[in-house]
VMD Tcl script that draws the C-alpha trace (Angstrom):
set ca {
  {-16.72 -6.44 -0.47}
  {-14.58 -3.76 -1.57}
  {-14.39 -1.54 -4.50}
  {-12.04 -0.28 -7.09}
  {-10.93 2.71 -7.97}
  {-11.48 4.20 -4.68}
  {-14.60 5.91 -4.80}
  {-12.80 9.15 -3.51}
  {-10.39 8.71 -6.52}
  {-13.39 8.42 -8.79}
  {-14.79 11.62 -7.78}
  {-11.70 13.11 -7.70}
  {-9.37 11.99 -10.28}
  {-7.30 14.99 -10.31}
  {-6.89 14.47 -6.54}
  {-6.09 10.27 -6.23}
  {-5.92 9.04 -2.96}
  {-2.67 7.81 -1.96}
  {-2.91 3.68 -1.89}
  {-1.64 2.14 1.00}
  {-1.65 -1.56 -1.21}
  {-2.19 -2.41 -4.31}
  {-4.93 -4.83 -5.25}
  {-2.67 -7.91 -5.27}
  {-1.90 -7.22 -1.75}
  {-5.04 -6.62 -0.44}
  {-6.53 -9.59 -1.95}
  {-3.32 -11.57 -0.54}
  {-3.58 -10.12 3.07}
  {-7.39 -11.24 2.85}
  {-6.39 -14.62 2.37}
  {-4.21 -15.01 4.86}
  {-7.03 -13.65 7.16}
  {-8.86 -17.01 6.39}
  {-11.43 -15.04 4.05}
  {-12.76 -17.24 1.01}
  {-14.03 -14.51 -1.26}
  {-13.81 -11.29 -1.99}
  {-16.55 -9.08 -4.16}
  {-14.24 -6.30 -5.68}
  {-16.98 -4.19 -7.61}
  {-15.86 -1.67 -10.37}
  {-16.64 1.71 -8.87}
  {-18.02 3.83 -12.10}
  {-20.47 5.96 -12.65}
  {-23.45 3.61 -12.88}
  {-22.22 1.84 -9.82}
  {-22.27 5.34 -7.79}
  {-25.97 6.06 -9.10}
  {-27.88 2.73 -7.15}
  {-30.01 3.84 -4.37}
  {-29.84 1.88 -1.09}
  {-32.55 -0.13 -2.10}
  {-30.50 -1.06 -5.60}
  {-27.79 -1.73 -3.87}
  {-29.04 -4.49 -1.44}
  {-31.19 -5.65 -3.88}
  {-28.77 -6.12 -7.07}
  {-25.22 -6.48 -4.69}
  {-26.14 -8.03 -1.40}
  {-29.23 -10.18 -2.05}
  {-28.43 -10.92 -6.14}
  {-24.64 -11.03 -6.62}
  {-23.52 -12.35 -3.03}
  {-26.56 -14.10 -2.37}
  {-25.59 -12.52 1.86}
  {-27.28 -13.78 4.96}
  {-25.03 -11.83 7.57}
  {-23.33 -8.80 6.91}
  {-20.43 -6.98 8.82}
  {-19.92 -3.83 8.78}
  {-18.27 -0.81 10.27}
  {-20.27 1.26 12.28}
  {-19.55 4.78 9.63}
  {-20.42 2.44 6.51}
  {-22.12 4.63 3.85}
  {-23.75 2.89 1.06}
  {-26.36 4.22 -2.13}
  {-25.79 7.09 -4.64}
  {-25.06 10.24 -2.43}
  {-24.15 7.98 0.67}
  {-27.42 8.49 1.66}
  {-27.67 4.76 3.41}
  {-26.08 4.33 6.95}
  {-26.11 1.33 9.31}
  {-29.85 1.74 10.41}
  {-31.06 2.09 6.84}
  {-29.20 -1.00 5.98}
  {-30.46 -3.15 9.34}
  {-34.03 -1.62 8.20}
  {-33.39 -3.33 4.32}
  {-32.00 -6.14 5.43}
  {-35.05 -7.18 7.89}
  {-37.52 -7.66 5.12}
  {-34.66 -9.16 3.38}
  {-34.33 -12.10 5.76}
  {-30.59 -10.46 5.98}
  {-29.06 -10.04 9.61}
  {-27.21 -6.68 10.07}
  {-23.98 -6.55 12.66}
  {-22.30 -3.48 13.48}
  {-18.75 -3.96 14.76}
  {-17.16 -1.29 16.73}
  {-14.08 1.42 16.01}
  {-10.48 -0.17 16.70}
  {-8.82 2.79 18.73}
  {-5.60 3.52 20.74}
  {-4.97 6.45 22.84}
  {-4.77 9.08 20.02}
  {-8.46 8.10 18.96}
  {-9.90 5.81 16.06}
  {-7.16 3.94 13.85}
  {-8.39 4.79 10.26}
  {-6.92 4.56 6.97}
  {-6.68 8.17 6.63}
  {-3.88 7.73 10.10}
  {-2.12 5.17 8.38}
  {-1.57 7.68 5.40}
  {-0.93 10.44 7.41}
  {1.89 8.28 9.08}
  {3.38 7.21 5.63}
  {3.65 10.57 4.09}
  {5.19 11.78 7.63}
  {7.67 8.82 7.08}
  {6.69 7.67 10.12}
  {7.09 3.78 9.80}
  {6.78 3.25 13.52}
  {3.28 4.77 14.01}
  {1.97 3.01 10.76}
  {4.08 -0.37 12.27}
  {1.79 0.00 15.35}
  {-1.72 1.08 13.34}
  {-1.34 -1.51 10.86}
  {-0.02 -4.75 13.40}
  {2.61 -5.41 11.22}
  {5.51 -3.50 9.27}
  {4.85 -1.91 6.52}
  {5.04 -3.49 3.09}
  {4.65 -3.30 -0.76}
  {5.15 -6.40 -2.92}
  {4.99 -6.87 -6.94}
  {7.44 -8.40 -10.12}
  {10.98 -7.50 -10.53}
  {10.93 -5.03 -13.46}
  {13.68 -4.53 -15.95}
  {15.51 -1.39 -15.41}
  {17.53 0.95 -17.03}
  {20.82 -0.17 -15.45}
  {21.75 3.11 -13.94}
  {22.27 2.09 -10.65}
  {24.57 -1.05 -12.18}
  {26.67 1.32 -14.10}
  {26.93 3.79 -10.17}
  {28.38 0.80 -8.44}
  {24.48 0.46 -7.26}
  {22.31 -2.38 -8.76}
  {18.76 -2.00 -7.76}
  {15.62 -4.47 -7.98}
  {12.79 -2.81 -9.34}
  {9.43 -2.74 -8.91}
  {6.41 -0.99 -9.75}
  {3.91 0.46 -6.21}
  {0.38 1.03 -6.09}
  {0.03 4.77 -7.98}
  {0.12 6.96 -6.38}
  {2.33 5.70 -2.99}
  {1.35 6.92 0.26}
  {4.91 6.76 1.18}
  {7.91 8.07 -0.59}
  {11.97 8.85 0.50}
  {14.77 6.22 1.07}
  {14.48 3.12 3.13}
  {15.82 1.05 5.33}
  {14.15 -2.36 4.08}
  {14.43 -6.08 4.28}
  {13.39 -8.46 1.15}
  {11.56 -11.78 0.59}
  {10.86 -13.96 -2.21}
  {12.09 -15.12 -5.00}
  {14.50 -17.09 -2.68}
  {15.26 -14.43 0.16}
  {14.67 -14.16 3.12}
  {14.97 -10.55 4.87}
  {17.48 -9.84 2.80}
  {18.44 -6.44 3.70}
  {18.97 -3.36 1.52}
  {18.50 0.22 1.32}
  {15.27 1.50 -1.04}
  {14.37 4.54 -2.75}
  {10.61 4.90 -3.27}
  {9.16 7.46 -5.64}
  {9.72 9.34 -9.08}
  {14.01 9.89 -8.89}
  {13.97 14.04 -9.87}
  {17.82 13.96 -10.68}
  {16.77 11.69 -13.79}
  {13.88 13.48 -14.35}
  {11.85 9.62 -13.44}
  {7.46 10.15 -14.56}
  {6.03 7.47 -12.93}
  {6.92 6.15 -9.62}
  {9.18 3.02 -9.03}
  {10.41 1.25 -6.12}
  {14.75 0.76 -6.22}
  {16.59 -1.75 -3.54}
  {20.01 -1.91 -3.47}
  {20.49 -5.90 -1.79}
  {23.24 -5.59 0.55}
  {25.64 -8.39 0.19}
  {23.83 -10.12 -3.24}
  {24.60 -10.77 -6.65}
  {21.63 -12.90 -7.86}
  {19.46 -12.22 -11.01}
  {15.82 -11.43 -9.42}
  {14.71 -10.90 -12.73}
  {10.48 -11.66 -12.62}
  {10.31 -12.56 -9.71}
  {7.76 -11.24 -7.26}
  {9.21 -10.08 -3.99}
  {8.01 -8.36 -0.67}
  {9.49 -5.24 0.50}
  {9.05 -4.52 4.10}
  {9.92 -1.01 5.29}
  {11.86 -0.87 8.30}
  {13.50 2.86 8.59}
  {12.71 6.18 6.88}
  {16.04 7.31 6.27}
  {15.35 11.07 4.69}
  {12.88 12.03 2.03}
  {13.93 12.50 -2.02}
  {16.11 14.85 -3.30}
  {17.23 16.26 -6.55}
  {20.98 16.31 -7.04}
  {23.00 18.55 -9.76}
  {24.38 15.62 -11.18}
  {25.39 11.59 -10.73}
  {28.54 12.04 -9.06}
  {26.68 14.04 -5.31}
  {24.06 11.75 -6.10}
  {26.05 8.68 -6.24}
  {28.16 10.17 -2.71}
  {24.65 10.53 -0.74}
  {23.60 6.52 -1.95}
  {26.70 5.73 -0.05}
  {26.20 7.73 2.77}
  {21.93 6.38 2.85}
  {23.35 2.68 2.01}
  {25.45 3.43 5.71}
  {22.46 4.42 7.18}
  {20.58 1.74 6.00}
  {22.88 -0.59 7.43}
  {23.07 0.98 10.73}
  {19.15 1.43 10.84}
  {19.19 -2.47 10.28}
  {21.42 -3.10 12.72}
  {24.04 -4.28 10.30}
  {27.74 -3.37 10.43}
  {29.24 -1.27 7.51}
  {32.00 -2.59 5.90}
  {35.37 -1.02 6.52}
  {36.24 1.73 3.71}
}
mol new
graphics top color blue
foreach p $ca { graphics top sphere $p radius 0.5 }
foreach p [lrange $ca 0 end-1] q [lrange $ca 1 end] { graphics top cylinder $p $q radius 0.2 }
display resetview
């Protein structure tokens, strides 16, 4: 069970709390965890006024009809977060509903938390959120149509829309699957483009070495390198010189060889 928006996003719109994955891929890591369903309940305002009792009664017992529930041992449930773990076991005994507890997942710097994983990201730190997370980190979604800008700079791009707002931004060493690649590698910019003024955020990969119409398609993008964080330029031409100098990077960082000038 899971909820959307965030309930910390809900309370604090003006302050969103940066998304690690969008819905699509958190509902597609699930099921390649092996789990069958998923209750994704609408966080709003009536949601966030059931006491603990409502909640059990009208969620757990109701809607997902529960036997056994898992949970983490600082799970807060009931308008004001007033439930913990006991007061759940407690509800769940007259319930005929077992209660398990599972433990933190640490490492040496303490317990490995969301919160970490963000504070990783927006440190561009792909190695500690490679080792918090088990896996690199990744984004995936549909090829968008763009403006062409980075066609017309000797540049095309693949674009694609991230879970708003990102918790990681800058250029990127990546690699690319889907839509009939395979790690394709590329260098990524990941965030709102300040020389042309971008509003929303948007995820651009230069492929290296491809000329294929993406078009629709939905691809992964797995971050390999943080290569430096965004910049605004004074115009097209410096920006254009430092997407060659981040596309030699990006190579390197890949372990690619640049191709002689």
């Amino acid at each position: 069970m899971c909820f959307e928006p965030l309930p910390a996003t809900f309370f604090r719109p003006h302050q969103p709390v940066p998304r690690i994955l969008g819905v699509r891929d958190k509902l597609e890591l699930f099921r390649t965890l092996g789990i069958e369903r998923v209750f994704m309940m609408r966080f709003n305002r009536a949601f966030s006024s059931l006491g603990p009792e409502e909640f059990v009664d009208q969620l757990i017992v109701a809607n997902a009809r529960a036997r056994h529930i898992v949970i983490g041992a600082d799970f807060r449930f009931g308008a004001r977060a007033v439930g913990d773990a006991e007061r759940l076991e407690t509800l769940g005994r007259s319930r005929g509903i077992s209660v398990e507890v599972v433990e933190d997942v640490g490492d040496e710097a303490g317990r490995v938390s969301s919160s970490r994983i963000r504070e990783a990201l927006a440190g561009g730190r792909l190695d500690i959120a490679r080792r918090l997370l088990g896996r690199d980190y990744a984004l995936s979604g549909r090829v968008l149509r763009g403006q062409q800008l980075g066609r017309r700079l000797g540049f095309p791009t693949v674009n694609l829309r991230p879970p708003e707002p990102p918790a990681l931004s800058g250029i990127l060493a990546v690699r690319v699957s889907g839509g009939g690649l395979m790690g394709q590698p590329g260098v990524a910019s990941l965030g709102r483009r300040p020389t042309v003024n971008g509003q929303t955020d948007l995820i651009e990969v230069h492929l290296f070495d491809y000329d294929g119409d993406l078009y629709g398609a939905h691809l992964t993008v797995e971050f390999h390198a943080f290569l430096r964080s965004e910049a605004k330029f004074d115009d097209l031409g410096a920006m254009t010189r430092q997407m060659h100098e981040d596309a030699r990077q990006a190579r390197a960082a890949l372990g690619l060889k640049n191709p002689e000038p």
